[in-house]
N, C-alpha and C positions, 0 to 999 in steps of 0.2 A: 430502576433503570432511568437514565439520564440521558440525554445527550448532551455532549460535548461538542462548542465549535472551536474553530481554526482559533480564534484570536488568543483564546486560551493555552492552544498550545506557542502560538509565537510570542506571548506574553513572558512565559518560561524560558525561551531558545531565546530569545532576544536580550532577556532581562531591561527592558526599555523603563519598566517600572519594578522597582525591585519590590514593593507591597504587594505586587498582583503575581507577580514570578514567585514568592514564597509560599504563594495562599495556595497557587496552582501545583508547587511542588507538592506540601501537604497533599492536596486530593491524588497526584499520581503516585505517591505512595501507597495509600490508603487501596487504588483499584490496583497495583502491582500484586496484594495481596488477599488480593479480593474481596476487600472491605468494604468498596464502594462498587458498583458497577456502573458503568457508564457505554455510549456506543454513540459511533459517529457516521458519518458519509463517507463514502470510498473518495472523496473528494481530498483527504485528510492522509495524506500516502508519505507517513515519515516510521523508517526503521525501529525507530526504539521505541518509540507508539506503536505498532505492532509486537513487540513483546510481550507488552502489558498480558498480563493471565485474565484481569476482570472486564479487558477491551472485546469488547461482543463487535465484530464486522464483519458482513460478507467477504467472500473469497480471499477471508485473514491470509492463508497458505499462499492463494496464488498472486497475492499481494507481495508475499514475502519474496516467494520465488524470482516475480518477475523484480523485483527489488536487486536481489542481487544478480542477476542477469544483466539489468540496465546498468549496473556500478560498470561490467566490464567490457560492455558496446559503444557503438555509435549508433544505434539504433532507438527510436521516441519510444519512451516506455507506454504508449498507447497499444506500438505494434506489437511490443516484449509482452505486455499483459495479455495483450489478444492471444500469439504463441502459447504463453502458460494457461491459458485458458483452455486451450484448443486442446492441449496434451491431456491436462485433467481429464475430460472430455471422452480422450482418443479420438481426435479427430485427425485427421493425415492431411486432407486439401485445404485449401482455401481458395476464393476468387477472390483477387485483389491485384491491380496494378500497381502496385506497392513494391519493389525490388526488394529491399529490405527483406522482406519473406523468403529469398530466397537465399540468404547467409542464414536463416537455420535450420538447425536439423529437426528432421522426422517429421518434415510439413514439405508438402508439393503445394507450390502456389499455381493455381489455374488463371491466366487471363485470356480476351478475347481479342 
């Protein structure tokens, strides 16, 4: 097991350098089939790096989730992963002066 940082994946996305963008495709090939394994920081929050099968990260799912929840709000996807977090969870409140909390569902936002 590895870890993988960011630059590596913007290396790829970007192709800014196309030596470093081919060497890095080879390796996400390699963990797509779980040849390699590798694991990174929740910091590192891009959809098709979540796919990966050999990518080891906490709350991969509610990463994903809150992924495509944020594609269709106007809502910071801090508040969206918090929601999908909360759901996992089952949790139903929260305290937060946050409005935001309160366009979705199956959460009662508490404030004071």
């Amino acid at each position: 097991m590895r870890f993988i940082d960011t630059n590596f994946f913007l290396r790829y996305l970007t192709k800014d350098d196309e030596e470093k963008a081919k060497a890095v495709l080879e390796l996400l090939k390699k963990v797509k089939i779980a040849e390699e394994k590798i694991i990174t920081s929740p910091l590192v929050i891009l959809t098709p790096i979540l796919n990966l099968r050999g990518l080891k990260l906490d709350y991969k799912e509610i990463f994903q989730k809150a992924l495509d929840i944020y594609a269709q709000s106007n809502i910071s996807f801090a508040d969206i992963f918090n929601y999908c977090f909360m759901i996992e969870n089952k949790i139903e409140e929260i305290y937060s002066f946050d409005k935001d909390f309160d366009k979705l569902k199956n959460i009662r936002r508490i404030y004071l």
